[in-house]
Each structure stands twice: as C-alpha cells, then as structure tokens.
C-alpha positions as CSV (number, residue, x, y, z in Angstrom):
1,X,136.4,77.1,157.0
2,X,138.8,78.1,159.4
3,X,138.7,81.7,160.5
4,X,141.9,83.4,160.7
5,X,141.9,86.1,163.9
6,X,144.0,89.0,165.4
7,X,145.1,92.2,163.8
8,X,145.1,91.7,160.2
9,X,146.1,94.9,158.9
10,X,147.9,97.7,160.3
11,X,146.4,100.7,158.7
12,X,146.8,104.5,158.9
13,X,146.1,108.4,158.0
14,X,149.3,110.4,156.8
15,X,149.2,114.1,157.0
16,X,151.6,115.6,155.3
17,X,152.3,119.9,155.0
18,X,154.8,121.2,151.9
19,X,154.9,123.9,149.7
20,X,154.9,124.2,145.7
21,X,155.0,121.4,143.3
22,X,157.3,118.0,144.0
23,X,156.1,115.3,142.0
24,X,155.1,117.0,138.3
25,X,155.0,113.7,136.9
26,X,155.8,115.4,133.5
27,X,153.6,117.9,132.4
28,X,150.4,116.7,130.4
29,X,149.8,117.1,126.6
30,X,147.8,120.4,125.9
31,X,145.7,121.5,122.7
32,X,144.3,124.5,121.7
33,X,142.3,125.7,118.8
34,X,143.9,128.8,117.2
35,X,142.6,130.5,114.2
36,X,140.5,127.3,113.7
37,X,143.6,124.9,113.6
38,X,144.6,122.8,116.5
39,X,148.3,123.4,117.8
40,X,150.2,121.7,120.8
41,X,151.3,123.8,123.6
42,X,154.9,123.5,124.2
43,X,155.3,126.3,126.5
44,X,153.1,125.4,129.1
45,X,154.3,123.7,132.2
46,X,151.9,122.1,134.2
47,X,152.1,118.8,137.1
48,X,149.6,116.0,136.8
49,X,146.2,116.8,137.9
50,X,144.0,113.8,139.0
51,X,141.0,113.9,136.6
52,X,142.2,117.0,134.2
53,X,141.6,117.0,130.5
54,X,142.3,119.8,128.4
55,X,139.6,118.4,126.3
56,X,136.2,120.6,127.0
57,X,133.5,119.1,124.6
58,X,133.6,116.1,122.3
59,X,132.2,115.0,118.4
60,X,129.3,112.4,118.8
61,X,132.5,110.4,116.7
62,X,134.4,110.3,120.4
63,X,136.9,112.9,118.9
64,X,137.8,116.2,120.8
65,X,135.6,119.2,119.3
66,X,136.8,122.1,121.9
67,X,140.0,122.3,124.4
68,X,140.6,124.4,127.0
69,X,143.2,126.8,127.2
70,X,146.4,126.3,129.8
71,X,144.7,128.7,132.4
72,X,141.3,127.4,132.3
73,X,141.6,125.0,135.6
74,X,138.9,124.2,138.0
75,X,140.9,123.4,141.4
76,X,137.4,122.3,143.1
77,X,137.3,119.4,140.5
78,X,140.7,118.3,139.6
79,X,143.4,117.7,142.6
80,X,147.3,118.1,142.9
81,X,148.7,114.7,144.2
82,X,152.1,113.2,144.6
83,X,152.2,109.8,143.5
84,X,152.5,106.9,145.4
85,X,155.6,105.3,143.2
86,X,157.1,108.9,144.3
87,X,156.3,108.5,147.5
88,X,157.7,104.5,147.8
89,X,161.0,106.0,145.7
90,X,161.8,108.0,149.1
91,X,160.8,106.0,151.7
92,X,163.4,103.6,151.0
93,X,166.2,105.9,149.3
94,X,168.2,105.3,152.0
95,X,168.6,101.2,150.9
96,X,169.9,102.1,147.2
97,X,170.6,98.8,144.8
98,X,170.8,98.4,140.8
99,X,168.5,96.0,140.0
100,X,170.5,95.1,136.9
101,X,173.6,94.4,139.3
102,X,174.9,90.5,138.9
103,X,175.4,90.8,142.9
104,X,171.5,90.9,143.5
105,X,170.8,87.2,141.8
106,X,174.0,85.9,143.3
107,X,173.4,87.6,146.7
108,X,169.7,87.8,147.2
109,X,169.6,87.2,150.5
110,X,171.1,90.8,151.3
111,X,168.6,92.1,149.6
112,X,166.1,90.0,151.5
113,X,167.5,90.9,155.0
114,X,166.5,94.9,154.3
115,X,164.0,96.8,154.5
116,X,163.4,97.5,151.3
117,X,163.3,93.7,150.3
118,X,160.5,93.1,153.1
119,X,158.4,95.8,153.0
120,X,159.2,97.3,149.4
121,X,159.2,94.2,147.6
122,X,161.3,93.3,144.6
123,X,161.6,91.4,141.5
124,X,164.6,89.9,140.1
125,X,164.8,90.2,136.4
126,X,167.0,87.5,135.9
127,X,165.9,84.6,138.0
128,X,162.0,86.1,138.5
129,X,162.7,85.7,142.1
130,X,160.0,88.2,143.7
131,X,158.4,89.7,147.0
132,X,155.2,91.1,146.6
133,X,155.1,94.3,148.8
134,X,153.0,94.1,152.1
135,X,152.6,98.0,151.8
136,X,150.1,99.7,150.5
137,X,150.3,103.2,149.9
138,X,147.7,105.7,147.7
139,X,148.5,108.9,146.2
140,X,149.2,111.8,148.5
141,X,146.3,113.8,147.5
142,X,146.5,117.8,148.0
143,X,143.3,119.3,150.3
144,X,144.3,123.2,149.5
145,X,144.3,123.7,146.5
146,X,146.1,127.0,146.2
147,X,147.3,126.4,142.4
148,X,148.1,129.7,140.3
149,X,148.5,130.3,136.7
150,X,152.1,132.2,136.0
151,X,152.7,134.1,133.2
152,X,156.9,134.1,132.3
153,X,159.4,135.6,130.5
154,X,162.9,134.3,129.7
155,X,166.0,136.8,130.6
156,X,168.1,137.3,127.9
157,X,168.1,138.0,124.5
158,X,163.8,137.6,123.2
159,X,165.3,137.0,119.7
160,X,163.5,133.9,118.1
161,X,165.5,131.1,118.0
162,X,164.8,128.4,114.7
163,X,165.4,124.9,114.6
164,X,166.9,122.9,111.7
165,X,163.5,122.4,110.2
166,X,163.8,126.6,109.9
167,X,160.8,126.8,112.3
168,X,160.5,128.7,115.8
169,X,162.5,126.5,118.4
170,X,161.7,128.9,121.4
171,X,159.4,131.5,122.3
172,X,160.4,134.0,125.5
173,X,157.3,133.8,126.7
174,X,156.3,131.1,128.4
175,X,153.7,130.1,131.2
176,X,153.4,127.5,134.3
177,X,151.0,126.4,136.8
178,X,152.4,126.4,140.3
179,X,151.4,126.0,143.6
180,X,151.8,127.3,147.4
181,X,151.0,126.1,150.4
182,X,150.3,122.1,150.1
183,X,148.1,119.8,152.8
184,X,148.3,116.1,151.5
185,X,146.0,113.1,152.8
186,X,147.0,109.8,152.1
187,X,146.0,106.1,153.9
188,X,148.2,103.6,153.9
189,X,148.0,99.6,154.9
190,X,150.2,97.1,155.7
191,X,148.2,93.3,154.8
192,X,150.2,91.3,157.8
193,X,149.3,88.2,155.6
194,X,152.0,89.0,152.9
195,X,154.2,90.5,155.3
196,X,154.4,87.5,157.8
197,X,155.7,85.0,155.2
198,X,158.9,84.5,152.8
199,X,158.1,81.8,150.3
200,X,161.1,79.8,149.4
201,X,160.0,77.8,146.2
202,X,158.1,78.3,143.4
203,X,155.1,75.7,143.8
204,X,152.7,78.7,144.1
205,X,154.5,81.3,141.7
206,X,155.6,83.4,144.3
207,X,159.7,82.0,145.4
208,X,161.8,85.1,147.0
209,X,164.4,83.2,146.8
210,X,165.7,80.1,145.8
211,X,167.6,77.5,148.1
212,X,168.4,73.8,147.3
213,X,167.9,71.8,150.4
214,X,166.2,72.3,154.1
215,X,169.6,73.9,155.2
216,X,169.8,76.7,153.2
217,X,166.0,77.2,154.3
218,X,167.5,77.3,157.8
219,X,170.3,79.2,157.2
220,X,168.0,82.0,155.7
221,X,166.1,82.4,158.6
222,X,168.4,82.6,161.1
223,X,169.5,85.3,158.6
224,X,166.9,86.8,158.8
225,X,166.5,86.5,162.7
226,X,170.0,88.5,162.9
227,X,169.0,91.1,160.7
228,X,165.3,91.7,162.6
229,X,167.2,91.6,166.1
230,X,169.9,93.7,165.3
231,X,167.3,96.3,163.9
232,X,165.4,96.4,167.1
233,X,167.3,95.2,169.6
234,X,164.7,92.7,170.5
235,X,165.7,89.0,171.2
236,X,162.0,87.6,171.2
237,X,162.3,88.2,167.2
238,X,162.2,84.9,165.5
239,X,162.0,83.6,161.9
240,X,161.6,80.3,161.7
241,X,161.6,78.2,158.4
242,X,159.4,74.9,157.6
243,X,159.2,72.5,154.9
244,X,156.1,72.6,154.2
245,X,154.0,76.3,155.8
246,X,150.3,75.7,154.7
247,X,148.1,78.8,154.7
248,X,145.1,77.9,157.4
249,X,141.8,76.8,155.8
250,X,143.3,75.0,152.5
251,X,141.7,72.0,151.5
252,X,144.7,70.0,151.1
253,X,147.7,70.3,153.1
254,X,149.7,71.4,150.4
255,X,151.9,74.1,151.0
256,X,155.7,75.8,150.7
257,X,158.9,75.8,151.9
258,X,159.2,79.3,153.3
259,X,160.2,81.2,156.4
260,X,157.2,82.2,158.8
261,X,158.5,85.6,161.2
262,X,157.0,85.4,164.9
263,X,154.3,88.2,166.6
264,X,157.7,90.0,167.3
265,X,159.5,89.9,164.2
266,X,156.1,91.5,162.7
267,X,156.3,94.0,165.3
268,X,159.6,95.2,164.4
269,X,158.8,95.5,160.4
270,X,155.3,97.6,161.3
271,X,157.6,100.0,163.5
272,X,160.1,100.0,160.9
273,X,157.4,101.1,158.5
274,X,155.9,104.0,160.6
275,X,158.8,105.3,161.5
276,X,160.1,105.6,157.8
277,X,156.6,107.2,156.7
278,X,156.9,109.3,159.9
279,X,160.1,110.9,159.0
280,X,159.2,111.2,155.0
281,X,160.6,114.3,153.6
282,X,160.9,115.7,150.2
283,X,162.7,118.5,149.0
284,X,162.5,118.5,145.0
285,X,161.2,120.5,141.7
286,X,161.5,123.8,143.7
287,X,159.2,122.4,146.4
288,X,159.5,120.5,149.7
289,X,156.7,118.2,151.5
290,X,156.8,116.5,155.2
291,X,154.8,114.4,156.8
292,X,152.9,116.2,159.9
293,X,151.3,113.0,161.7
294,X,150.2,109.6,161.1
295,X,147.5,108.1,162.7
296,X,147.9,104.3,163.1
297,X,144.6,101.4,163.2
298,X,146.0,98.1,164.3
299,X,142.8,96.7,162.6
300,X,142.0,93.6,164.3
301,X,138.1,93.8,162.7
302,X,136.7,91.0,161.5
303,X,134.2,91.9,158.8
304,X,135.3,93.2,155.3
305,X,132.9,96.3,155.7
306,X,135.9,97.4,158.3
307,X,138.7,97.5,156.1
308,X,140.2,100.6,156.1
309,X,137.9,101.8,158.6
310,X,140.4,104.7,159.4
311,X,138.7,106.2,156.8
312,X,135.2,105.9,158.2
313,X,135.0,106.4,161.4
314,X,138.4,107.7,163.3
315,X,136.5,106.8,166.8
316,X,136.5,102.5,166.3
317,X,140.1,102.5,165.3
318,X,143.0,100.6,167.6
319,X,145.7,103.1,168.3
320,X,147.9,100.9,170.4
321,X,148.8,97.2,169.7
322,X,148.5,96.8,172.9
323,X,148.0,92.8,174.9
324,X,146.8,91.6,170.7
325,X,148.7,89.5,168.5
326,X,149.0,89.8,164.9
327,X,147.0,87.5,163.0
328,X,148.9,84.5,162.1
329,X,147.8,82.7,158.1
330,X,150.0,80.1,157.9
331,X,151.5,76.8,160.0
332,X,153.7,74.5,159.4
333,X,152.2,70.7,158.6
C-alpha cells in the first residue's frame, strides 16, 4: 500500500476567556418531587451542562425514583460548554446565505469560492450537492467553573397571573443558574485530505457541484484559483482540475472528476482558518467570550497513536510549517 506522507492534519489548542453564560442551548427539563407528586419546573433557568441530570436515583424498572432540586449542582462533575455548532455559527457569520435561496443551486460556485463553502461545508437541499467540512471543531468546554444559583424576583405588580385553563401562568419568583468568569479549552483539526479536494461528480456520493463537460471542470478551477489568490495575494496558489483525480493506494484507478488545490492554495485556507478562530468573538445572552491564543500542530506524524497529539504532549508538536509540504491524497491518472 502506498503510504501517503507530509503534514496530514493541521491541529490546534484554543484558549478562549469570557464572562457569563453565551450559548444556553435552551434550558434543560427539570423535575421535582413535591408533596409526593412530581411537578415540572418552569421557573428555573438553567444552560446545558455536559453530563447533568436532574435525575438522582432510579427504580430497578429504569424509571426516575428521586430528582434533584434546581440548586443541587456539582460543578466538579458536570461542565459549562459552548457548543461547537455555536461556535461554527460565528466563525463564518461574516459569509451569510439562505440555504433555501434558488440563487445557491443556480449559483453554486459562489458559494464554492468562499470560505464558508471550503472550510464550512454545505449541502444543497435541492440538488444534494455537498462539501463535507475539513474542520473539526469540539465543544468549548469551561475549566472555572464559577456557576452560581440566583434567586429572582420580577418588578412589578407580584399579582398571580392565570391562563385560560384558569391555572397560575406566572409566578414572581423565579430562579437561574448563571455564571462569571469563563476559561474555555477546545482542540480543533483541519484533515488536509478533505480539504485538498473538490469532487465534481457523483461516482463516489460526494459531487460539490455539478458541471457537464471537462470545461466547466476548468472553468471552476480557475475560479477557484482567483478567489484563493485574491484572498492572499499569493500567485503560487493553484487549483487545477482532472478528469479523473484517484486517491493514492486504490486498487483500481478509478477515480473523480474534481479539482485538486496545490501546497499553496492549502496554505492559504489553513491561514484563513486560524485567523478566523483567532479573532472569534461572542457577545450574546448577557455574556461575551474571546479567544486568548491558539496553539497550532502542523502534524506531519505518521502513526495514528499521534493524532491529535496537541493534546498529549505540547513538547512534539510542529509550530511552524516551515520547509514541509502538506500531504498530498490524490493524483490525477
């Protein structure tokens, strides 16, 4: 089997610094046992907490048999964390599109020649053209843990209110979980594989967009070429298209029509990327986050034990791209 070399993932560390609660993710269902009868909370605010249950102890029947009350939250087991669909949502804000517009299926290729359509990946609801994002991102996961339990009261008249049903619609009193100062940890990964190549059929399942002959295939690459050079400035940026790219080590030389981007061209979307996650801000749900530093692994490792090695062992990781190359998967044949 041929073995594929160079740096096969870009990888890194984000730090990022905030204050109070951004992403609540809507606030979870909560139970309590009152006077031997189980009620639902409704005046409880409270964000997502990876691994919280309000359940405390279950039947042998898999049923819930106590629940905790709202203020009963161990911080040391459960975590704050802003999600990574949150996190993907503002990274590209800046590149807005309706994906129900007719413009994207008849003008995919601006879409394609974005930011958004080569690192964000899309699908196209109407014509299944897709990208499969080259970017992975996990949750931003908070390290403090400085969560408090507020108890509220609503200005204004404390008169209950009733519903049409005749029963209490309000109560003044009402209680949240909120936090202070935030320190988030997330890694991040960008698989140069997917990144490197734009299928442009659907032989494999996989067509970002469709074209009808070899000079279309053209014509979206030097596309794409523009678009990459005018973002960096770099005339070494090349995409090139083929009739037939085969990913290295298949069997057969059976492969796709697709457009393959050069070392450069790589280089410029892996910048592109940093920089976006570098500047990440939110300012939202009374709270804000930033991103304080990002620590970059051009991981050019060779064994699978490595993969994310960032994680491991901050000491064998590649700061600077440096004289390597980025690992190239596919040829033309």
């Amino acid at each position: 089997m041929e073995k594929v070399t160079g740096i096969k993932s870009v990888d890194f560390k984000i730090t990022a610094l905030g204050h109070g609660v951004v992403n609540w993710n809507g606030s979870p269902s909560l139970t309590i046992i009152n006077d031997n009868k189980f009620k639902n909370i409704t005046n409880h605010s409270m964000p997502k907490l990876r691994g919280y249950s309000n359940v405390k102890e279950f039947n042998e029947d898999g049923t819930a048999k106590f629940y905790k009350h709202p203020e009963d939250v161990d911080l040391s087991t459960v975590e704050l964390y802003i999600s990574q669909n949150c996190i993907r949502h503002h990274l590209f804000r800046g590149e807005h599109y309706n994906l129900n517009s007719p413009k994207l299926a008849e003008n995919i290729i601006s879409l394609l020649c974005s930011t958004t359509g080569l690192i964000r990946g899309y699908v196209n609801p109407k014509n299944e053209n897709k990208r499969t994002s080259p970017l992975l991102l996990t949750d931003f996961v908070d390290q403090l843990g400085n969560g408090n339990f507020e108890q509220m009261g609503r200005s204004g008249s404390k008169e209950k209110e009733t519903n049409k049903a005749g029963k209490d619609s309000s109560n003044s009193l009402f209680s949240k979980f909120t936090f202070g100062d935030t320190k988030y940890i997330s890694y991040g990964s960008i698989s140069i594989e997917q990144l490197q190549f734009i299928p442009l059929c659907a032989d494999f399942g996989r067509e970002s967009m469709k074209i009808n002959n070899h000079k279309e295939g053209k014509e979206v690459a030097e596309k794409l070429t523009d678009y990459l050079q005018t973002l960096s400035g770099n005339k070494n940026v090349i995409a090139e298209y083929h009739e037939n790219y085969v990913r290295r080590g298949s069997i057969f030389d059976e492969g796709e029509q697709g457009v393959l981007l050069n070392d450069d061209a790589i280089d410029v979307l892996v910048k592109q990327t940093i920089e976006l996650i570098t500047d990440l801000s939110i300012r939202q749900a009374k709270g804000y986050m930033y991103v304080d530093d990002v620590l970059v692994d051009y991981n050019n490792s060779q064994t699978a034990k490595d993969m994310f090695r960032i994680k491991k062992d901050e000491s064998q990781i590649l700061q600077e791209k440096g004289s390597n190359t980025y690992a190239v998967y596919y040829e033309g044949k």
